[in-house]
C-alpha positions in Angstrom: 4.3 12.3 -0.2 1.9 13.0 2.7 -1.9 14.4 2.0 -3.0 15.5 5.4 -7.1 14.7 4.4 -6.5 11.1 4.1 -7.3 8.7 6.9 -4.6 7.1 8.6 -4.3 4.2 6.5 -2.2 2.2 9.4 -5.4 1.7 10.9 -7.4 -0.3 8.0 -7.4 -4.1 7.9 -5.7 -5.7 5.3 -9.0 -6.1 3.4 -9.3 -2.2 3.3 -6.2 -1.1 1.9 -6.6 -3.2 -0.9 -10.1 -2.6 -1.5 -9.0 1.1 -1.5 -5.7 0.3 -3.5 -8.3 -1.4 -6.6 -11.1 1.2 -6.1 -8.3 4.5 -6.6 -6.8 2.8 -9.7 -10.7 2.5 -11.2 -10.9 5.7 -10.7 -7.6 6.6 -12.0 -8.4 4.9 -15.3 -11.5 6.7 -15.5 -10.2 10.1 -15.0 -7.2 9.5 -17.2 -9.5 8.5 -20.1 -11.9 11.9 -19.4 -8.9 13.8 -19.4 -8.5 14.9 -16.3 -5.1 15.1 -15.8 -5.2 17.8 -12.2 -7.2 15.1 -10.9 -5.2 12.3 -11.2 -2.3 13.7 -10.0 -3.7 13.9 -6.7 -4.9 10.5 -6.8 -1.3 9.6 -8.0 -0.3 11.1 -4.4 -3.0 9.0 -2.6 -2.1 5.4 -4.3 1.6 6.5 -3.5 0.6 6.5 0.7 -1.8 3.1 0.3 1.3 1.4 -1.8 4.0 2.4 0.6 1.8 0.9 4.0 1.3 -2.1 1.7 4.7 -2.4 1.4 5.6 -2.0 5.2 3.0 -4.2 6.2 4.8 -7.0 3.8 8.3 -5.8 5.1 6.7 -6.7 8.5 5.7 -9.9 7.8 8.6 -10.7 6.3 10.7 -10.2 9.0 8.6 -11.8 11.1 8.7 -14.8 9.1 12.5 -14.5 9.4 12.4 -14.2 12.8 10.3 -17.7 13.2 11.9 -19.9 10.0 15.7 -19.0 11.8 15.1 -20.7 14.7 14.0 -24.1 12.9 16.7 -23.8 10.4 20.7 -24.5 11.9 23.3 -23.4 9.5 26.8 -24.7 10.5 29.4 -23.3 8.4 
């Protein structure tokens, strides 16, 4: 899902996301408990974006890690 009024969240730190990531979900409890359903749905659309760079960013430095821990490690089969 795409909302076009959010930031571009490639270009937070790490520190940012996640701050953003634990503020949204306070604020997701608290709306769920007023009852306001319309609301959370969009909120629902805006964790979805900061979850899926979170992910990328840890796909990253996976493969990164890959990258460095194959050259160390010499398989012969």
């Amino acid at each position: 899902m795409f909302n076009p009024l959010l930031e571009n969240v490639r270009e937070l730190s790490d520190d940012d996301l996640m701050e953003r990531l634990n503020e949204l979900q306070k604020k997701m409890t608290q709306a769920s408990r007023a009852g306001m359903f319309n609301s959370i749905s969009q909120m629902q659309t805006i964790l979805a974006e900061y979850q899926e760079e979170m992910s990328r960013r840890h796909r990253e430095a996976i493969d990164k890690g890959k990258d460095k821990y194959e050259e160390l490690i010499d398989i012969k089969k």
